[in-house]
C-alpha angles and dihedrals in degrees: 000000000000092000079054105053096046086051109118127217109272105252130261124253094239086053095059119111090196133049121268112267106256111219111251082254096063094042098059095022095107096034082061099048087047090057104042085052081047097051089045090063100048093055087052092059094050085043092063090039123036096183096063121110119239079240097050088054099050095052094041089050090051092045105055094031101036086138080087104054083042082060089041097050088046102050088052079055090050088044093044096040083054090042084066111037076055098059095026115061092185085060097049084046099055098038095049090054113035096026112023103086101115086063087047090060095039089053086049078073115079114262086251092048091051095043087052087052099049089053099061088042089062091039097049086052096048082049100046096043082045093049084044088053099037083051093054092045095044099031089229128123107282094253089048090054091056101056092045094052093087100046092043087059095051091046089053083055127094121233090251081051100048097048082044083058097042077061098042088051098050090051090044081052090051088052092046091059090048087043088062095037094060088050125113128030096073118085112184114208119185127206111308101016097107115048102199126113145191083260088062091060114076133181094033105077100131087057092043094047079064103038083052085063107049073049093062095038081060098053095035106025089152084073087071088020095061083051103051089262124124117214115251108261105195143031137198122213118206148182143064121330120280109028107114108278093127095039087051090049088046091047084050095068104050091043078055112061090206123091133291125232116193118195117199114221096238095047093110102045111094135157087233123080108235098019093105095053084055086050092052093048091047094050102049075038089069095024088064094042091052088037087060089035104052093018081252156004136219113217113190117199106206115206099012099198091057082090094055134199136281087231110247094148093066086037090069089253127159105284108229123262101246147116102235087056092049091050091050084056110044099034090186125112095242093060097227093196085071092079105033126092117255095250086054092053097049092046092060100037086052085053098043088050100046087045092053096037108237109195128206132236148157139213091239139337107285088356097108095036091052087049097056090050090055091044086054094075098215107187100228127159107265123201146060101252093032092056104027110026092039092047090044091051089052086253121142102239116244123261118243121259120249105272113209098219113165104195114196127171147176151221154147102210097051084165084075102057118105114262090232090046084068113041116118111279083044104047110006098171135050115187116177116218102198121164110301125256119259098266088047079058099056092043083056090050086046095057106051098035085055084063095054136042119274151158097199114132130225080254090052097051086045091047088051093042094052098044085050100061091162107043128138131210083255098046093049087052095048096048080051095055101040085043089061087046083059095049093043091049093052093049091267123127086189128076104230127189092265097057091047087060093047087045095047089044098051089046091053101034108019126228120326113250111243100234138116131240112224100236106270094040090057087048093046088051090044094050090044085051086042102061092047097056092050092051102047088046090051105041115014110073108168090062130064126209115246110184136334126210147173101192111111120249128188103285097011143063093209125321128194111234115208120185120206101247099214134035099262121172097189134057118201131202099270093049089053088048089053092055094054089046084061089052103050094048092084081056104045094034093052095048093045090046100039103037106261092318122126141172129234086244077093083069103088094040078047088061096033084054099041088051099053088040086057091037087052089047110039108028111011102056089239102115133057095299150042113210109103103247085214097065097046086052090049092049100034091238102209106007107128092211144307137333121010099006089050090049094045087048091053089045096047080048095051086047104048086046090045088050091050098049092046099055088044091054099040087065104049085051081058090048090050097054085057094053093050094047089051090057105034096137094047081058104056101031090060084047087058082057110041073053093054100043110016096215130042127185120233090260091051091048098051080052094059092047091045102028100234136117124302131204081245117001119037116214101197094103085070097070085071109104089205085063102047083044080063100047085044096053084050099053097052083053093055096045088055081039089060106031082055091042087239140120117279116262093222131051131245099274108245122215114220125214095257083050090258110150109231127188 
């Protein structure tokens, strides 16, 4: 591991101080081309005149068409001028500045443009040197040739040949349909086309450390091979969206140095039946030509599910031996698949999955069965001469050379790939890219603030990374991008901390609606609020609380948002009780306000509460029993058969769950009321200032609670009993405003800059 991690990006192209090494092909393609044209036209001329001599024609050939050997002799001068910018990096340096303009104004073009381009120009050229030689054979002007050619080729046929050729060319039309039809999903990009490295993906270091390794098995594999081994030849990619897996695969193929193979998605669904199997012979077609070519190529399958199953595991098939399969099945942080036995844990992912009624697909009829025979590797004899014409001859057809294909794919729903698409030989490899650590967060944030202006602190980066626990590579560049919107709405060129909040908190929340609470509404929102945010402060302390805000958004009046404060990967029985403490505060804290009146804005913490109640006490053994409530539901636990009896056991279990929830809920709504009643004046006071303000950050919330100082609002004034006096006397007005549907009698209290309390 040691030769791996000191391993450096591969450079980029623009960082070369040579030019890039042209293949032998390209560098005698066009002399060939140039000679053969030449030899062509020799024989021409012998052919006119049998008594001239070999010598004669070539010297009559160069002689009257000495523009060829002109192109011939220029193109030795292009090679060797190349030959040299390759092994001499002044050269390349001088000529690129001071000569290379022409380059520069081709490069000015798009890469598809330019590769159009380059195209008809080699056409043109392969047209121009046939219609020469088709001149010189038919002693006809060189355009004229061109167009007899062909009916010269049909008059030299027999009649058996020509109506050989009419079916040849009606099978050549049908392949040219399904031609057609194979075409598209499938972008080829050779070295240095793609300039992004490993350097370029932050956040995911653990995942690239290994991806760097099944790299340098690609370009060494005599480094496994000498030692019995055999090199990985495929990877799969995992975890939520947005987290990196296509920019790995991308970096991938500039750290390489072998082409890059980009499968869309879509590439195997067609309206035709057969045409994906052609797609995925067309596709390994190209994959081992580039493979002998390069000495490997790299294929990324996007979106992996997207070529479905053949549905085993509904079928009551074997369950695949994996982690990440394990870990679909036992969500739990102890991963209990780790210390069953594998019959165990295939008896209880057949029933998870039946239960839950996992469906098979597929991505077409035959395509992902084509594509597992592909990923097999077989190592069958390919080609037409090397399986027919040496059979024929009584020759043992040759073996296939080794083809270096690294395979990676990626997905999201790993629970959808087919069981056989990821045995060992196919997919070797399961990396799971899940949302990055904190201090993968700060290197992303790192990263994209480095390529914009900004005033923001190490503090400050710290500060972002820990109040976005959940943030992907694609979110963080996203709040980046929509913070420097911000900036440059408001005059500013730099990104400063405010308009990172702003940012965070549109992305999270949306826009704010424009629209205005009549007065006890607003009061009524803020003390619900209220009673949340204390709450959370006073008895949740594995969360932290990120904004409050009373300001309506599309499918909410106000919401409290809390951020966990550390990366934590387990949840325990008090901190779920906590959480339904913080729910049940809009209930308790709107009956003991407003004299045992609520509003049905409780309904959604209700459900959030009840689920985690049912969740405690059937699922997670922390309620009064033990026994999963799941699994006596699955296997009808009690019911002495079918019918009415079955139907009476699963009531008298809904109920006695239903019981226990309700009573477990029922004290924690107590224990809430306590809690509220405790800290009356923190509520309303918070609710003051959810009204002053409309929407408080995490910091200037904890001030008003604890009267201290905030980053915007102080709350020290509200240590003052005259003002709480005040916020009390306009509170009892808001509550007869709203039970006699009026205006309250008394204002919003205001507080002044010295903490004097106006009206």
């Amino acid at each position: 591991m040691s030769q791996i991690e000191k391993t450096t990006s591969r450079p980029r192209d623009i960082d070369r101080k040579t030019r890039i090494h042209l293949s032998f092909y390209d560098r005698v393609k066009f002399l060939i081309l140039f000679g053969l044209t030449f030899l062509v036209l020799t024989w021409s001329s012998l052919a006119e005149n049998p008594i001239l001599s070999v010598q004669d024609a070539l010297n009559e050939t160069a002689r009257s068409k000495s523009w060829l050997i002109v192109l011939a002799v220029i193109e030795v001068i292009r090679q060797i001028h190349f030959l040299i910018a390759e092994l001499l990096a002044p050269y390349h340096g001088i000529w690129t500045k001071y000569f290379a303009f022409v380059d520069r104004q081709v490069h000015r073009l798009s890469d598809w443009t330019r590769f159009r381009l380059s195209r008809i120009v080699k056409w043109a050229l392969v047209i121009f040197l046939l219609a020469i030689i088709l001149g010189a054979i038919y002693d006809e002007p060189p355009i004229k040739a061109l167009f007899l050619a062909p009916k010269a080729f049909l008059s030299a046929l027999p009649f058996l040949g020509q109506l050989l050729f009419a079916v040849f060319f009606v099978i050549i039309q049908f392949g040219a349909i399904f031609w057609f039809l194979t075409r598209g999903g499938v972008d080829t990009y050779f070295p240095d086309d793609i300039r992004t490295r490993f350097s370029d993906v932050w956040g995911q270091d653990h995942v690239l450390n290994r991806i760097r390794e099944n790299l340098l098995f690609l370009e060494n594999p005599e480094e496994i091979e000498k030692h019995g081994g055999y090199v990985p030849a495929g990877i799969l990619l995992w975890g939520p969206p947005g987290t990196g897996k296509t920019l790995m695969a991308e970096s991938m193929a500039g750290e390489s140095g072998k082409p890059f193979v980009f499968v869309d998605p879509g590439a195997f669904t067609n309206m035709f039946l057969g045409v994906g199997v052609l797609k995925v012979k067309s596709l390994f077609r190209k994959l081992r030509k580039l493979a002998l070519r390069y000495g490997g190529v790299v294929v990324f399958f996007d979106e992996a599910d997207a070529l479905g199953n053949r549905g085993i595991i509904t079928q009551g098939g074997p369950q695949r031996n994996s982690t990440m399969s394990k870990t679909s099945i036992f969500e739990s942080n102890c991963h209990g698949g780790t210390y069953l036995s594998e019959s165990a844990v295939s008896a209880i992912a057949r029933e998870k999955f039946v239960m839950g009624g996992a469906a098979g697909g597929g991505g077409g009829m035959g395509t992902l069965q084509a594509l597992l025979t592909e990923l097999s590797g077989l190592k069958k004899p390919r080609g037409f001469f090397n399986r027919i014409v040496r059979r024929t001859l009584g020759m043992r057809p040759k073996n296939p050379p080794k083809y270096r294909i690294l395979v990676v794919m990626a997905t999201n729903m790993p629970e959808s790939l087919d069981e056989a698409l990821l045995r060992p030989g196919r997919i070797d490899r399961m990396y799971r890219v899940g949302y990055p650590s904190k201090a993968g967060r700060i290197r992303t944030y790192e990263g994209y603030l480095s390529k914009v202006s900004h005033s923001l602190t190490a503090e400050d980066i710290d500060k972002i990374a820990t109040i976005t626990p959940y943030a992907t590579g694609a979110t963080i560049k996203d709040t980046i991008n929509e913070a420097l919107i911000m900036a440059i709405r408001n005059g500013r060129t730099s990104i400063e901390w405010s308009d990172i909040v702003k940012a965070k908190q549109q992305k999270e929340l949306g826009p704010s609606e424009d629209v205005e609470y009549i007065e006890r509404e607003r009061h009524a929102v803020a003390v619900h609020e209220a009673c949340h945010a204390v709450m959370a402060h006073r008895t949740r302390q594995h969360m932290s609380i990120d904004l409050a805000t009373i300001e309506k958004g599309s499918d909410y009046l106000g919401m409290v948002a809390s951020i966990p404060p550390d990366d934590q990967f387990t949840r325990w029985k008090s901190e779920y009780q906590s959480d339904i403490l913080v729910s049940l505060a809009s209930l308790a804290g709107e009956r003991m306000f407003f004299k045992d009146d609520n509003s049905s804005g409780v309904s959604g913490d209700l459900e959030s509460a009840t689920t985690i109640a049912s969740l405690m006490e059937g699922h997670w053994g922390m309620g009064s029993t033990i026994s999963s409530h799941a699994s006596n539901r699955r296997f009808e636990m009690g019911a002495p058969g079918g019918g009415k009896g079955k139907d009476d056991t699963e009531k008298r279990m809904r109920m006695a769950l239903s019981d226990r929830i309700e009573e477990n809920l029922n004290k924690l709504l107590i224990q809430a009321e306590e809690i509220l009643r405790e800290n009356r004046n923190q509520v309303l006071a918070l609710a003051h200032a959810l009204e002053t303000h409309k929407t408080l950050s995490g910091e200037d919330v904890v001030a008003v609670i604890d009267c201290t100082q905030g980053s915007i609002v102080d709350g020290r004034p509200y240590l003052d009993p005259g003002l709480l006096a005040e916020i009390e006397k306009y509170h009892e007005a808001s509550v007869v405003a709203h039970q006699e549907h009026r205006v309250p009698d008394v204002r919003l209290p205001v507080i002044g800059s010295a903490g004097i309390v106006t009206q």
